[in-house]
N, C-alpha and C positions, 0 to 999 in steps of 0.2 A: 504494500500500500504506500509506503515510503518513496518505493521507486515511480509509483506514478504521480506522486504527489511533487515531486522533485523534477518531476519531465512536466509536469504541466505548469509549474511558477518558470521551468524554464524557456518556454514556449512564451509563457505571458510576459516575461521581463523581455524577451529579442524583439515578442509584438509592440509592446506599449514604446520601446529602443527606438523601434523604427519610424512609428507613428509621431514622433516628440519629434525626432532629426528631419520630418518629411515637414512636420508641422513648422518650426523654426525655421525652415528652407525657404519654406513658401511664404514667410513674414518678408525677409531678407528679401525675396524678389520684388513685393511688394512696394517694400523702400526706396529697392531704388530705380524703379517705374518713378514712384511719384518724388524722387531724386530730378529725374529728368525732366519729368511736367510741371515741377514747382522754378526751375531754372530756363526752362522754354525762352523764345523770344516774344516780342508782344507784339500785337500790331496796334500800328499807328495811322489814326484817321485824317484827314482835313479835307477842306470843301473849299475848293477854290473859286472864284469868279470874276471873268473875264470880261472888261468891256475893252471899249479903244484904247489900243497901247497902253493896256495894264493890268497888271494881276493886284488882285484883292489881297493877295501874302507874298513878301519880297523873300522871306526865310523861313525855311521850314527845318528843322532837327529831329536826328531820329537816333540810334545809339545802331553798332551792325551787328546785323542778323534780325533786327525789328524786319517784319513785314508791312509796307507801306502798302494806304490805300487812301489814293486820291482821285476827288470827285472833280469833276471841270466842270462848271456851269456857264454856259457863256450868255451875255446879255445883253450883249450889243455887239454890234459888226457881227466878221467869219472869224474865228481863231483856233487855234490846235493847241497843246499844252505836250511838250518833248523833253526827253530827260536822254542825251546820248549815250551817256556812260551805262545806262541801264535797262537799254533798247524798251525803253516806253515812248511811246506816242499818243493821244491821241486823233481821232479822227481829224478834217477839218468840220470847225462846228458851228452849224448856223446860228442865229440869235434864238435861244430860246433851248435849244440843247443842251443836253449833258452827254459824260460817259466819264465812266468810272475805272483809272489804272489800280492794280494789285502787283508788286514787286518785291523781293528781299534784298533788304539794302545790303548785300554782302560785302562791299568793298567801304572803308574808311575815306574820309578825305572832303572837299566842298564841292560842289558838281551843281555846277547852270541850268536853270531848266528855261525855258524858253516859251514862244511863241516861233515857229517858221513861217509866218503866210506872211507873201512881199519885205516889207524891210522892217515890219515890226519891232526884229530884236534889236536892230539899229536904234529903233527909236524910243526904247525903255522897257519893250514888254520882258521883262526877262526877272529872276530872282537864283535865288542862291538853298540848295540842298545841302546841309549840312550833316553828314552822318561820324556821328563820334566812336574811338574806340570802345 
């Protein structure tokens, strides 16, 4: 009776062994999941709007790896809204339109963004993308 008594606490000690080392495992991954999602990047909104040779925001800042998302409203004349460094455009845009860029600011540094239609950027339409380390 000893001997079974002895084989079955030993069966329940390697069970409950196993069950504690899978359970603790699976805390541990859980960490550092939300390790990752708690240091994630963030995204960053603004709402731009355009009339005659001018944007409504000269400077915008984002920190890199933020995911930017910028709205173009335009409200007079035709105009487009272009970020070279980070092949965004958009369309050209009648009075009354929008359209909405999404990009990851992966690189550091200050980047122009513009108007292209005729000599616009010539004449002021332009501002400055700041993204920090």
């Amino acid at each position: 009776m000893n001997k079974y008594l002895l084989g079955f606490g030993a069966v329940a000690l390697v069970l409950g062994g196993t069950w504690f080392a899978v359970k603790n495992n699976g805390e541990a991954e859980v960490a550092q999941i939300n390790d990752v999602v708690d240091n994630s990047s963030s995204v960053k909104e603004f709402t731009i709007t355009t009339s005659n040779f001018k944007f409504s925001e000269s400077m915008m800042t984002v920190k890199k790896g933020d995911t930017v998302k910028i709205t173009v409203k335009n409200m007079d004349g035709f105009h487009d809204f272009v970020i070279d460094e980070f092949g965004v455009a958009t369309k050209k845009l009648q009075a009354g339109q929008e359209e909405t860029l999404t990009f990851i600011a992966d690189k550091a540094g200050s980047f122009e963004f513009y108007c292209s239609v005729g000599s616009h950027r010539k004449m002021g339409m332009k501002g400055t993308l700041t993204v920090l380390e």
